[in-house]
C-alpha positions as CSV (number, residue, x, y, z in Angstrom):
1,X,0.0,0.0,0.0
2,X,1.4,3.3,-0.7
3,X,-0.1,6.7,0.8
4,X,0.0,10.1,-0.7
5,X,-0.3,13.4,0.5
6,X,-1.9,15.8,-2.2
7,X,-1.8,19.8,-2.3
8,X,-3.9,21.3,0.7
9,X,-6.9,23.9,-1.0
10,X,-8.9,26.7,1.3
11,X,-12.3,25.2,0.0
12,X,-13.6,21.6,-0.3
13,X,-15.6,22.0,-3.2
14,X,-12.8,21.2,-6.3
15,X,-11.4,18.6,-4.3
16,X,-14.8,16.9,-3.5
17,X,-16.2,17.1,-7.5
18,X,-12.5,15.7,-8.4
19,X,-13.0,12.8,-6.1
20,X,-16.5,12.0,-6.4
21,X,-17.6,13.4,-9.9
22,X,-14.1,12.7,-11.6
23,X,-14.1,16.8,-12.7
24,X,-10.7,17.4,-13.8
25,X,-9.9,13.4,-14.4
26,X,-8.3,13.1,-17.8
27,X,-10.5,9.2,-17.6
28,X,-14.2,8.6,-16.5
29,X,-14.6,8.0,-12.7
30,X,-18.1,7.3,-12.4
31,X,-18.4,3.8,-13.3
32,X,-16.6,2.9,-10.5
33,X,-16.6,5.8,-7.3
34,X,-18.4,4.3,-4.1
35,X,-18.6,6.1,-0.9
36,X,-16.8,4.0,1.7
37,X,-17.5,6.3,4.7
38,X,-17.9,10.1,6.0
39,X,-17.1,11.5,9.3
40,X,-19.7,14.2,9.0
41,X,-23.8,14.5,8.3
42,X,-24.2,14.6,4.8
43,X,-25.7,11.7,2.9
44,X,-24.1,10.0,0.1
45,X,-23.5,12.3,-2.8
46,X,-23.9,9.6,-5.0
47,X,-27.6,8.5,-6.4
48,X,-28.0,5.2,-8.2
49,X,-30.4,3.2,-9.7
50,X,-32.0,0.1,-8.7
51,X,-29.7,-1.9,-11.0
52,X,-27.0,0.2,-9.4
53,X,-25.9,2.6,-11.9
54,X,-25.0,5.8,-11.0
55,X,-27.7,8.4,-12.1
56,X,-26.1,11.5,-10.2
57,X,-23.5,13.4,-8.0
58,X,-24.0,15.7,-5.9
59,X,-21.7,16.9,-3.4
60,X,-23.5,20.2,-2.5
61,X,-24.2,19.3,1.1
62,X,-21.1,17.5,1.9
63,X,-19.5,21.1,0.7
64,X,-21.6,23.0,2.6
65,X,-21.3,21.0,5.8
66,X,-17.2,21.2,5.5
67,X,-17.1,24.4,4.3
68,X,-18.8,25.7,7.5
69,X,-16.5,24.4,9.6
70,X,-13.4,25.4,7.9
71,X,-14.7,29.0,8.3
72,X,-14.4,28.7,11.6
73,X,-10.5,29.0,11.1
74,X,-9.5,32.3,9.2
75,X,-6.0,32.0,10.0
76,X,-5.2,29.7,7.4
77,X,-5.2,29.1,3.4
78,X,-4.7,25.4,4.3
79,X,-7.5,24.5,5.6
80,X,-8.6,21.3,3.3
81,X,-6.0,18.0,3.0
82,X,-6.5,15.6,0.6
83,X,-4.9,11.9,0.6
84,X,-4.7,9.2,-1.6
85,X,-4.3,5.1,-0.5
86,X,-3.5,2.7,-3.4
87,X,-3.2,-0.8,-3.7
88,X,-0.2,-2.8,-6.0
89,X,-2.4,-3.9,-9.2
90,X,-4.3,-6.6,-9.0
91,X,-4.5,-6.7,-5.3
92,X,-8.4,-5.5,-3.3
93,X,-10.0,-5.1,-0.7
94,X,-13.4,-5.0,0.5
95,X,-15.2,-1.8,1.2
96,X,-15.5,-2.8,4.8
97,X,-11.8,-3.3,4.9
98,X,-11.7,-0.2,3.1
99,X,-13.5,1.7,5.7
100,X,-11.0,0.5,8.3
101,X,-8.1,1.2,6.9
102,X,-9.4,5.2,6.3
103,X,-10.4,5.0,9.7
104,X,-7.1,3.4,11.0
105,X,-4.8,6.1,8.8
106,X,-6.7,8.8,9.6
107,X,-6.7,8.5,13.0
108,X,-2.6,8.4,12.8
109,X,-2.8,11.4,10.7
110,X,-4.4,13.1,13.9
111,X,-8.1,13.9,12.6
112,X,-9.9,12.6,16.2
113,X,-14.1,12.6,16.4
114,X,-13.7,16.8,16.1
115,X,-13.1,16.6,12.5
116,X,-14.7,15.8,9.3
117,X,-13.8,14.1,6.3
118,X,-14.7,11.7,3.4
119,X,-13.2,8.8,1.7
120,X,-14.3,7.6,-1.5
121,X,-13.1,4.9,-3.8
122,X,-12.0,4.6,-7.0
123,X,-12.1,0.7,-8.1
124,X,-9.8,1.2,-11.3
125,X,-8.6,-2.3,-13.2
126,X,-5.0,-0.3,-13.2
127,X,-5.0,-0.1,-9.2
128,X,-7.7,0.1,-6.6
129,X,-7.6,3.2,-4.8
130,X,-9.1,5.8,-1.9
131,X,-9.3,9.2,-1.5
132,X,-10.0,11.2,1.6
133,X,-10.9,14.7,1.6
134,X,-10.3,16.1,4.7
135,X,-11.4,19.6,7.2
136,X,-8.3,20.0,8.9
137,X,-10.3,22.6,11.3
138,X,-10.6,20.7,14.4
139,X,-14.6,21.6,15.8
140,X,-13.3,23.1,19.1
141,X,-14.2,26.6,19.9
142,X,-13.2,26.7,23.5
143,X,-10.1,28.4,23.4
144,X,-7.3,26.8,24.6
145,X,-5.3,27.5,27.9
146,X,-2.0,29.2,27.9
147,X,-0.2,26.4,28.7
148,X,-1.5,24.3,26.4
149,X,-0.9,26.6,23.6
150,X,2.2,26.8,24.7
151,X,2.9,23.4,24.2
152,X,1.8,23.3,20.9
153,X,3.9,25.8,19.9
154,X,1.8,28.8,20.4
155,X,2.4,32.1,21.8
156,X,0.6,31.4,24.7
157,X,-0.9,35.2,25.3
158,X,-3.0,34.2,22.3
159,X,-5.2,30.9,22.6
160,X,-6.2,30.0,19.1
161,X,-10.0,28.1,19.4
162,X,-10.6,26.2,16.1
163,X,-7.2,25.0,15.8
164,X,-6.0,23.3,12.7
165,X,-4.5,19.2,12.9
166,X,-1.0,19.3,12.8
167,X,0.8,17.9,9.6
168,X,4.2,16.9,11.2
169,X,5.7,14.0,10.3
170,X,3.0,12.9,7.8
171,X,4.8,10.4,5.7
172,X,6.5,8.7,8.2
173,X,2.8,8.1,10.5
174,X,0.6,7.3,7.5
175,X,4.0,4.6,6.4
176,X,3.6,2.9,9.7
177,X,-0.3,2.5,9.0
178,X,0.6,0.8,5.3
179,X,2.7,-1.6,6.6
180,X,0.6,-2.7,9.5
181,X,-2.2,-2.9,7.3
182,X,-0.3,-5.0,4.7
183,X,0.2,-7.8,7.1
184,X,-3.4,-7.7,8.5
185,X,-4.6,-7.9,4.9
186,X,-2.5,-10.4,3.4
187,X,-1.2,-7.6,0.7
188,X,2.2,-7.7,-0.7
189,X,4.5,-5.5,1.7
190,X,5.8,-2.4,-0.7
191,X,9.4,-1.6,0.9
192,X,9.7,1.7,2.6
193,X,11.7,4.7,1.2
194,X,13.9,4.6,4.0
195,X,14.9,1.1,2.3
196,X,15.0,2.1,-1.2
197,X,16.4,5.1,-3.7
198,X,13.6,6.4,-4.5
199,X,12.6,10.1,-3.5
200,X,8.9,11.4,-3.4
201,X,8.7,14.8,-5.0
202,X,7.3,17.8,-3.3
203,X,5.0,19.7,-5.0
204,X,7.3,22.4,-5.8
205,X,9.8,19.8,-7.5
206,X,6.7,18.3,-9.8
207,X,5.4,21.8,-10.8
208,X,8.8,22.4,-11.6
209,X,8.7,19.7,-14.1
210,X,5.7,20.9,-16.0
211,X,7.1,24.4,-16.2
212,X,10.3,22.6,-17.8
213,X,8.1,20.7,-20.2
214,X,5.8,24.1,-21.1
215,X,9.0,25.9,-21.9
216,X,11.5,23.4,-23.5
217,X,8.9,20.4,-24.6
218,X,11.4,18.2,-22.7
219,X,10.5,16.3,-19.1
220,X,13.4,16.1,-17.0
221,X,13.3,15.0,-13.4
222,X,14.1,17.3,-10.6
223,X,17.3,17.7,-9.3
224,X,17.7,16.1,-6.1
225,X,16.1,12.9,-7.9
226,X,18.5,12.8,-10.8
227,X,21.6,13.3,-8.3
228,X,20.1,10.5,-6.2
229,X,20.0,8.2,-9.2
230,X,23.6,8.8,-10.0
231,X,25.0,8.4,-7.0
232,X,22.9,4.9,-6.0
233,X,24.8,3.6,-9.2
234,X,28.4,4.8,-7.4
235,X,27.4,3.2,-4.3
236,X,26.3,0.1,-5.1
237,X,29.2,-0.1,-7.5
238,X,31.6,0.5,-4.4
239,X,29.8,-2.3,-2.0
240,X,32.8,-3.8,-0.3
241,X,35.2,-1.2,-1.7
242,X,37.5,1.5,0.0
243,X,36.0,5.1,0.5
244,X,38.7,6.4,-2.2
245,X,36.7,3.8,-4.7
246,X,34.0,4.9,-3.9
247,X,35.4,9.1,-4.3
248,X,36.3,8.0,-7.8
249,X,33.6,6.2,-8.5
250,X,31.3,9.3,-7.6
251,X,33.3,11.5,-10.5
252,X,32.7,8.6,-12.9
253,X,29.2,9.2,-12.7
254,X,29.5,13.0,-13.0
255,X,28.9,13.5,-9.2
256,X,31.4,15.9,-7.3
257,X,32.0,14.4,-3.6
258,X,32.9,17.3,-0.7
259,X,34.5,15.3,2.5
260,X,34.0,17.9,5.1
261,X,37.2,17.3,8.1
262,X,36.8,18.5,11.3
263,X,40.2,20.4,13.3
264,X,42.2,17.0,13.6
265,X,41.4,15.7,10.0
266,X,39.0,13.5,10.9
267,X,35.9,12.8,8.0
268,X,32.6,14.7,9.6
269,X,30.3,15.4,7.1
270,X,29.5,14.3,3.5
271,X,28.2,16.5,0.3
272,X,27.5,15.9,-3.4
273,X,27.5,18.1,-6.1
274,X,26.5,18.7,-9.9
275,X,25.8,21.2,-12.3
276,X,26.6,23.9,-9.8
277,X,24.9,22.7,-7.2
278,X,25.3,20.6,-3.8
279,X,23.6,19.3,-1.1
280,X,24.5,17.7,1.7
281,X,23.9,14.0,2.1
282,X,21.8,14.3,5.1
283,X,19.4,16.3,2.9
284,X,19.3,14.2,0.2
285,X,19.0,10.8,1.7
286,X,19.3,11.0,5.5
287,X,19.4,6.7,6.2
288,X,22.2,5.9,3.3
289,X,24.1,9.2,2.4
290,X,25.3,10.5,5.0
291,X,29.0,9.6,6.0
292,X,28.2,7.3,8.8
293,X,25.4,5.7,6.6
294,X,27.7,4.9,3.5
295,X,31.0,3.6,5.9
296,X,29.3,2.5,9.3
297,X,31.8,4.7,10.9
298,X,31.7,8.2,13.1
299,X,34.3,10.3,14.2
300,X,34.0,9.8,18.2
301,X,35.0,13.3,20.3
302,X,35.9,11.5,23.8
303,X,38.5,9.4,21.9
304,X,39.7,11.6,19.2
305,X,38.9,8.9,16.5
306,X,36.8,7.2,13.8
307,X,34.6,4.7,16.2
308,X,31.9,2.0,14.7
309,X,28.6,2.6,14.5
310,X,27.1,-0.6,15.2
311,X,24.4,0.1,12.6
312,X,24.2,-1.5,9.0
313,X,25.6,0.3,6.3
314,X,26.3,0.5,2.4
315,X,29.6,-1.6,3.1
316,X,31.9,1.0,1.8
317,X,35.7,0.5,3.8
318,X,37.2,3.5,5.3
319,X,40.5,3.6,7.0
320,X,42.0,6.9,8.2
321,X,45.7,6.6,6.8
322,X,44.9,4.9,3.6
323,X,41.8,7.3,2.4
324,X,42.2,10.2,4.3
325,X,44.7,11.5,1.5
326,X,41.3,11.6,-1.0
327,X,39.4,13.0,1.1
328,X,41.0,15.8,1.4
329,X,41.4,15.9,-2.2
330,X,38.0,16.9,-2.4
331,X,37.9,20.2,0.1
332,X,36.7,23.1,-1.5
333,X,40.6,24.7,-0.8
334,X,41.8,22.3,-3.4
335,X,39.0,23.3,-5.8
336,X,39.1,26.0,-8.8
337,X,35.9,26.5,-7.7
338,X,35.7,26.2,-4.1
339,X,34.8,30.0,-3.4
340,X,31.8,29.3,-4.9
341,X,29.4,28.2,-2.0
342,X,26.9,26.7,-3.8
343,X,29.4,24.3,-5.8
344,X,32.1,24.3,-2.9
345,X,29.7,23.8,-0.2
346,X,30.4,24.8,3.5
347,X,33.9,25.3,4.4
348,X,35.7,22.6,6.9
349,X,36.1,23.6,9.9
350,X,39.4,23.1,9.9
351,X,39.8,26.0,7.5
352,X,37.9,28.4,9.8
353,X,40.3,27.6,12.5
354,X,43.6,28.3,10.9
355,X,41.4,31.5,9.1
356,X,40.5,32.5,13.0
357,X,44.2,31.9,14.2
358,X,45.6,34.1,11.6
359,X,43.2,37.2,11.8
360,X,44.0,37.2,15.6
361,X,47.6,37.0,14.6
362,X,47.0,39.9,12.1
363,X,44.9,42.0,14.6
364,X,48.3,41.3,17.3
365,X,50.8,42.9,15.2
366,X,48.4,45.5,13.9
367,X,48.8,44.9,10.1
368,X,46.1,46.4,7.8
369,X,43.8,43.7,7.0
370,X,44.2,44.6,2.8
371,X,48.1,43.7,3.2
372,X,48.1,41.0,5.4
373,X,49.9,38.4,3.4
374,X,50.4,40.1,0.2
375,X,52.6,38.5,-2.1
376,X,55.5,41.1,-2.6
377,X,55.8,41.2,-6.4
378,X,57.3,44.0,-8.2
379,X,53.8,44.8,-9.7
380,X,52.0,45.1,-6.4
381,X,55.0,47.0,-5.0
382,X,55.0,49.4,-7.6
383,X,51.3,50.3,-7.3
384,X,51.6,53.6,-5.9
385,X,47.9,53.7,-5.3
386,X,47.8,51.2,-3.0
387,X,46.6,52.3,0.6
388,X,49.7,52.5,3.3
389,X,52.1,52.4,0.5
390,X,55.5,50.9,0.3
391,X,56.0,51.9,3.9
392,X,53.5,49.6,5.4
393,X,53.9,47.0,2.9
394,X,58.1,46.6,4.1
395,X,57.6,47.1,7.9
396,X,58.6,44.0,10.0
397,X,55.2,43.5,11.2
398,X,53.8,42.8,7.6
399,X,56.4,40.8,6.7
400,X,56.1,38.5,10.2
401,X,52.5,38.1,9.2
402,X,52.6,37.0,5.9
403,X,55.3,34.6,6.9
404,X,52.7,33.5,10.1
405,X,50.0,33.2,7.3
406,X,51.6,30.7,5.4
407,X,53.4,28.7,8.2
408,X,49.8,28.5,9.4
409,X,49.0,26.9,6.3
410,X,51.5,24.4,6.1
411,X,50.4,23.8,9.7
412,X,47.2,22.7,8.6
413,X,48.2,20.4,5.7
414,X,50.7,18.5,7.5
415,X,48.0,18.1,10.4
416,X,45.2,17.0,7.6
417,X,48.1,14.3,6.5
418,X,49.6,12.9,9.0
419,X,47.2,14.0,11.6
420,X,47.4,14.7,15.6
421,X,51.0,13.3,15.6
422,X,52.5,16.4,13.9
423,X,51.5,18.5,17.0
424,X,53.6,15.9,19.2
């Protein structure tokens, strides 16, 4: 079973003619929409004849009815949810088990007795499926007290009555309800995203699409999922392979990797770019492409080194003396391009350290900031517009900070290859 979460409306009426009329459906809906249940008053918008044909819709009242208490809440343009449950094709279920499982998934979703909603199905030959049109206006006009809305998240000087159901963690909840109704059902179990490469697109991403399509005539996925895609292919290729495999591999596929090292050279942190952009793995796929995720290892604090996780992971080998040489390889200070923060990604830490050290340094001996480390060529020294002059440029205290400047450099690359022994 796989849920989706559609785009939230201010009004029920399109939603409810879509579902139960088919109004907007590029295919006929009619011959097969039933009513499975409603948490509300209104009777079944559909009329049928006594061979059971549909002779018409009519969702009027159920409009009216949920219309009325969305009103209630003027706060919000969201006041309408609408969600979709569909079954693998040629799996079904009865309407009664229907019924349940709105009831069961709606009740995760957080719509209690003080809300209203619909559910109606759509028994296609492609793949049976629901959908649920719900008030996300919960029927509560007391206000609440301050703690309470406090809790919540409120302000707590300002009790809100008519409050709306929250929509945290929707995907996760209504995931738990699939596969808990896939056992009790008997339906094939469809594996989890957490499990799997596959990305669900916001609706920001799939507009995005369209637009690309209207303007160019060509579809192209979004971003994140075409990044996604490439760098599956670089992990699975690197299954039981070193991390600097698996760096290489990454380039092969046109994917950029950034290793992000914390003060002692130790791997913290793992980002991916291409065409000009990058993301961090955390963002793009939280459970396999983050560092720890891809290696099964984390750099510990307490002992000042890389520590197991004890979780599973993609089974890609890291080992600090033989990869960390790659790694850093792939710092935005060894890029052409690593000024550029939305290629380079976030500097390591490392590099705002030794950047910290020397501007204290600088600030100490009282060097101008514009000719701290300037590399005397005959050029530069020539430049008679320059601020200070020749005069500040040759004091002793500009050249002991450009010489501080690039001893702090070498600092820092011996220390990212050979690591906390250099400092013994």
């Amino acid at each position: 079973m796989i849920h989706k979460k559609m785009a939230y409306r201010n009004t029920s009426g399109g939603t409810l003619r879509y579902v139960f009329r088919g109004d907007g459906h590029e295919h006929d809906v009619t011959s097969g929409v039933s009513l499975i249940h409603t948490q509300g008053m209104s009777p079944d918008p559909i009329k049928r004849d006594k061979g059971g044909k549909v002779e018409e819709i009519n969702t009027d009242q159920m409009e009216a009815e949920f219309d009325f208490l969305g009103d209630k809440n003027q706060r919000s343009q969201s006041r309408f949810a609408h969600y979709v449950i569909s079954l693998p094709p040629g799996e079904k279920l009865t309407h009664e088990q229907w019924k349940k499982t709105a009831k069961q998934y709606m009740k995760k979703m957080g719509y209690g007795l003080d809300t209203k909603w619909t559910c109606a199905l759509h028994d296609e030959k492609a793949s049976q499926h629901v959908h649920i049109v719900a008030c996300r206006v919960q029927n509560n006009p007391q206000a609440n007290e301050r703690t309470q809305a406090r809790d919540k998240g409120g302000k707590g000087n300002k009790p809100q009555p008519y409050p709306l159901v929250q929509d945290n963690n929707d995907h996760s909840k209504g995931m738990e309800v699939m596969r808990e109704l896939e056992k009790e059902f008997g339906l094939s179990e469809v594996v989890s995203p957490d499990k799997t490469w596959g990305a669900d697109l916001s609706r920001d991403e799939f507009e995005g699409t369209i637009n690309h399509f209207e303007k160019t005539g060509q579809s192209e996925a979004p971003w994140k999922t075409r990044i996604i895609a490439r760098i599956s292919k670089a992990v699975e290729k690197s299954n039981g392979k070193t991390f600097t495999e698996f760096l290489e591999n990454l380039k092969a596929v046109g994917v950029e990797p950034l290793v992000t090292l914390n003060e002692m050279g130790f791997p913290t942190g793992m980002s991916f770019a291409m065409e000009g952009r990058s993301a961090a793995g955390s963002k793009l796929k939280s459970t396999r492409l983050t560092f720890s995720a891809l290696t099964g290892f984390k750099f510990d604090g307490n002992t000042g080194s890389m520590q197991s996780t004890n979780r599973k992971s993609e089974g890609i080998k890291y080992e600090q003396k033989r990869d960390i040489q790659a790694c850093i390889s792939t710092s935005p200070g060894q890029r052409v391009c690593g000024n550029t923060p939305e290629i380079g990604g976030p500097r390591p830490s490392v590099e705002k350290k030794e950047a910290g050290r020397t501007q204290e340094e600088s600030v100490t001996t009282k060097v101008k900031a514009k000719t701290l480390g300037a590399p005397f060529t005959l050029s530069f020294l020539m430049d008679s517009s320059s601020k200070g002059g020749l005069n500040d440029l040759l004091t002793l205290q500009n050249i002991y900070a450009d010489l501080t400047a690039h001893a702090a450099y070498a600092k820092k690359i011996a220390r990212l290859q050979w690591g906390t022994d250099f400092d013994r």
